[in-house]
KOLFI-653105 format. One record per residue (C-alpha): residue number from 1; residue in three letters; x, y, z. Coordinates in Angstrom, 3 decimals, decimal comma. Example, Ala and Ser with C-alpha at 12.3 -4.5 7.8 and 13.67 -1.06 7.14 Angstrom:
KOLFI-653105
 resi resn     east    north       up
    1  ala   12,300   -4,500    7,800
    2  ser   13,670   -1,060    7,140
This chain:
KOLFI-653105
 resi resn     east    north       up
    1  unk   26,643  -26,255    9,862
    2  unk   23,967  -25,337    7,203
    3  unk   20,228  -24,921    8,089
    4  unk   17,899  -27,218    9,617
    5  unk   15,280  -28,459    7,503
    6  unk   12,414  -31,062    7,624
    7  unk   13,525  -33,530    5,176
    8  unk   10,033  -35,561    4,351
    9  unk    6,699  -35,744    4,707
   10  unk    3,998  -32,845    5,045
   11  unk    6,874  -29,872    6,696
   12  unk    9,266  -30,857    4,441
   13  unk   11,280  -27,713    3,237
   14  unk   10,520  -25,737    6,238
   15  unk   12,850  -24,473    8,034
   16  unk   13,707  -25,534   11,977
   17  unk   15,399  -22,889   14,654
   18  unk   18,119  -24,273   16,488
   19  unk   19,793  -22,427   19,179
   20  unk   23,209  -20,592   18,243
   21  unk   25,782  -20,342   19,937
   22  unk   25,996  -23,037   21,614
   23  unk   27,807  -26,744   21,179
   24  unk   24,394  -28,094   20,376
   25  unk   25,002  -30,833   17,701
   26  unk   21,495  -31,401   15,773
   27  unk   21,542  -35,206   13,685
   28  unk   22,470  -33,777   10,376
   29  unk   19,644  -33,542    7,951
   30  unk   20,898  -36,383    5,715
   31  unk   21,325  -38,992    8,729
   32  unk   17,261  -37,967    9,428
   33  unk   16,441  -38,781    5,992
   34  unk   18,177  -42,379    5,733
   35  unk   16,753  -42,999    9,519
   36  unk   13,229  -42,193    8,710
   37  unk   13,851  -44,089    5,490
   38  unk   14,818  -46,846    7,582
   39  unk   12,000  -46,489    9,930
   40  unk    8,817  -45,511    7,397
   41  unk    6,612  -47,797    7,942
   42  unk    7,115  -47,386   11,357
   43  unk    5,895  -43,496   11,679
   44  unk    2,574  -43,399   10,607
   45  unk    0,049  -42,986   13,514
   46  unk    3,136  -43,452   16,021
   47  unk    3,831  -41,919   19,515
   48  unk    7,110  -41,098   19,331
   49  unk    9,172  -39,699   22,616
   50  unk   12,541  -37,508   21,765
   51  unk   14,665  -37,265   24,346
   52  unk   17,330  -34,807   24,444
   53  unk   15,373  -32,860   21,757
   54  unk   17,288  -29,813   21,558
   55  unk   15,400  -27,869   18,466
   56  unk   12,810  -30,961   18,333
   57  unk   14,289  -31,741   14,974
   58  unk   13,747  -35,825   15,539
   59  unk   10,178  -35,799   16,842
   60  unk    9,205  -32,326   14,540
   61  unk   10,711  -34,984   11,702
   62  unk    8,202  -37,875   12,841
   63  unk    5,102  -35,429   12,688
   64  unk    5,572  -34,009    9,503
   65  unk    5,681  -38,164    8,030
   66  unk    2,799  -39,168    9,600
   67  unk    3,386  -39,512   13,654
   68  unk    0,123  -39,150   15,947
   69  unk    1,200  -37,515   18,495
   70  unk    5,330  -36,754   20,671
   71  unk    6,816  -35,922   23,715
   72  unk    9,985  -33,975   23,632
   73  unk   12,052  -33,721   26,535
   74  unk   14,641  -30,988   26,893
   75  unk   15,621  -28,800   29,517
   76  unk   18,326  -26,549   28,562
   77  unk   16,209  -23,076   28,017
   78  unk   17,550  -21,577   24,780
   79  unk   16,909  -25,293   23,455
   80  unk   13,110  -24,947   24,589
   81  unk   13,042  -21,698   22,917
   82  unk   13,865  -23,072   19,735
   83  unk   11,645  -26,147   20,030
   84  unk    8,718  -24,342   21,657
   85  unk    9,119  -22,052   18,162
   86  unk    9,449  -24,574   15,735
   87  unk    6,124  -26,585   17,606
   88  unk    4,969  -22,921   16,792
   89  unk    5,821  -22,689   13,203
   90  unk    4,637  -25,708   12,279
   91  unk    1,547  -25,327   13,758
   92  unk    1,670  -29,019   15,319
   93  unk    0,950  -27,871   19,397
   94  unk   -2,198  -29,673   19,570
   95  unk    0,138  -33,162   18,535
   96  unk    2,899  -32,516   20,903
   97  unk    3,785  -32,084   24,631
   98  unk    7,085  -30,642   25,951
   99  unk    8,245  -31,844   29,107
  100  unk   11,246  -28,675   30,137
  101  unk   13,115  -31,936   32,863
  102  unk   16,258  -33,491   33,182
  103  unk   15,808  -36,797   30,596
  104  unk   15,723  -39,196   34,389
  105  unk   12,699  -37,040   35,893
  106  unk   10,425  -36,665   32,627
  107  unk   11,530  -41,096   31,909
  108  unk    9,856  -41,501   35,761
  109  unk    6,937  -39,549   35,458
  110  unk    5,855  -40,859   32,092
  111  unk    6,366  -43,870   33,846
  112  unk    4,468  -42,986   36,722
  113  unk    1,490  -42,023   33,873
  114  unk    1,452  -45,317   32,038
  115  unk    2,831  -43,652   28,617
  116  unk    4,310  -46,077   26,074
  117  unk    5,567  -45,196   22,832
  118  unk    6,276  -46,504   19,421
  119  unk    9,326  -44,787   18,986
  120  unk   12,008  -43,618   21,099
  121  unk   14,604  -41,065   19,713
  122  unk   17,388  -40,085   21,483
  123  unk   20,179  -37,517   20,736
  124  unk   22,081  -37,658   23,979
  125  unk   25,396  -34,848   24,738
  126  unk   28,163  -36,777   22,918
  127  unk   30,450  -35,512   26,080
  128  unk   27,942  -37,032   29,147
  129  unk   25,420  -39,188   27,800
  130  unk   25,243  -40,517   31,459
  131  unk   23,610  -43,735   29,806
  132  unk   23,202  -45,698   32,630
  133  unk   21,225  -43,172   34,552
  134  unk   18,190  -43,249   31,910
  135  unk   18,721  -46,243   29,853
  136  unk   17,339  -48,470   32,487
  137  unk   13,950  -46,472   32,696
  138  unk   13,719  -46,916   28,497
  139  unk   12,122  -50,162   28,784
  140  unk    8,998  -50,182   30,269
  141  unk    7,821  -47,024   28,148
  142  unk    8,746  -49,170   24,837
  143  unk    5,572  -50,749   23,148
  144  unk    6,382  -54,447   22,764
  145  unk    7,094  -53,771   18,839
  146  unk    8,403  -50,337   19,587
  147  unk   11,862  -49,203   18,294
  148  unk   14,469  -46,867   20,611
  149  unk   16,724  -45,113   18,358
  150  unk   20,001  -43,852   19,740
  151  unk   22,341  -41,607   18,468
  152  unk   26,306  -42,061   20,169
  153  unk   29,498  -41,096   19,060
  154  unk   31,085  -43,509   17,438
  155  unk   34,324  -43,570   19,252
  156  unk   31,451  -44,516   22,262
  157  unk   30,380  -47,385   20,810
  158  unk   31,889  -49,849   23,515
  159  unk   30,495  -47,547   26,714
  160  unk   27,521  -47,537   25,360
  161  unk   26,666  -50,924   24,744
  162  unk   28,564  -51,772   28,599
  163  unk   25,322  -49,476   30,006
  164  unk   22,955  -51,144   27,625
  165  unk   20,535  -52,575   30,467
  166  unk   19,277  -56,680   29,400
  167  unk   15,681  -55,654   28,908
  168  unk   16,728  -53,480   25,781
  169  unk   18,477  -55,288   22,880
  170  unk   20,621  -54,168   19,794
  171  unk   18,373  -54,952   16,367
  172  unk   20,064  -52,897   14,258
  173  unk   22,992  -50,493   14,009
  174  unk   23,639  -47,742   11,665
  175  unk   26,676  -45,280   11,322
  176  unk   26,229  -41,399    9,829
  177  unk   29,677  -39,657    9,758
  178  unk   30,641  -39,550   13,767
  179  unk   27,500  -40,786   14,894
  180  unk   26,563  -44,139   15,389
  181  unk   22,522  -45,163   15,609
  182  unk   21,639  -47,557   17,794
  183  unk   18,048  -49,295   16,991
  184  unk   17,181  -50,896   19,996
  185  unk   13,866  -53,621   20,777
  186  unk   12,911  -55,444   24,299
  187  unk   14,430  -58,264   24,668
């Protein structure tokens, strides 16, 4: 895999750490670029939540086009490295916070704060996206015209949409080489 890069907006060019090493499995740079094309008028002055952010290189994408503020949610540690030095390198700390919990625990306790978000990305493992454990608690965080954007592997397609839970609808769906990008809406 080539370098990460921040494909628009005011990072674009720089450079993103990812962990090596490791079977992490960052959204290729061109799927980012015809996803943000796809949601542009959507960024600007957005709260966006990543989950499973790995090197942040979702949310880090949504700040450099315009996003307000994100939450990224990882806890693997050499992942938090990476995104902790990319928040660094970018000089965006003061527009971010990093939750370091399982996806379930950081979903209840933004919950438990009254967050809601704009945008929802999510890059879960292609091996155990355990979607039924966390899609459930999507919902509620999800403005009313707020987009979740879910990244599964293809070959997934059908579990996936079986652990879709009814308050969460498919608007939109998108496929990038193995991945497949859900755009989700309440129903």
């Amino acid at each position: 895999m080539g370098q990460l890069h921040i494909s628009g907006g005011q990072h674009k060019g720089r450079r993103l750490f990812a962990p090596k090493g490791m079977a992490v499995r960052p959204t290729p740079q061109r799927a980012r670029e015809a996803l943000f094309s796809i949601l542009e008028a959507r960024v600007p002055e957005s709260e966006v939540l990543d989950l499973f952010s790995g090197s942040g290189s979702m949310g880090l994408e949504a700040l450099s086009r315009g996003a307000r503020g994100a939450v990224f949610v990882e806890k693997a540690p050499m992942s938090l490295s990476s995104l902790r030095r990319n928040i660094q390198a970018l000089g965006v700390g003061e527009a971010v916070r990093v939750l370091p919990l399982p996806v379930q625990k950081a979903l209840g306790l933004l919950r438990d704060e009254g967050a809601s978000f704009d945008l929802v990305l999510a890059d879960p493992p292609y091996r155990d996206p355990a979607w039924a454990t966390w899609l459930g608690k999507l919902a509620p965080l999800l403005q009313e015209e707020g987009v979740a954007v879910v990244e599964v592997e293809a070959k997934n397609e059908h579990d996936f949409l079986e652990a879709l839970p009814p308050e969460l609808r498919v608007a939109d769906r998108r496929r990038y080489g193995r991945g497949l990008f859900f755009f989700l809406v309440k129903e």
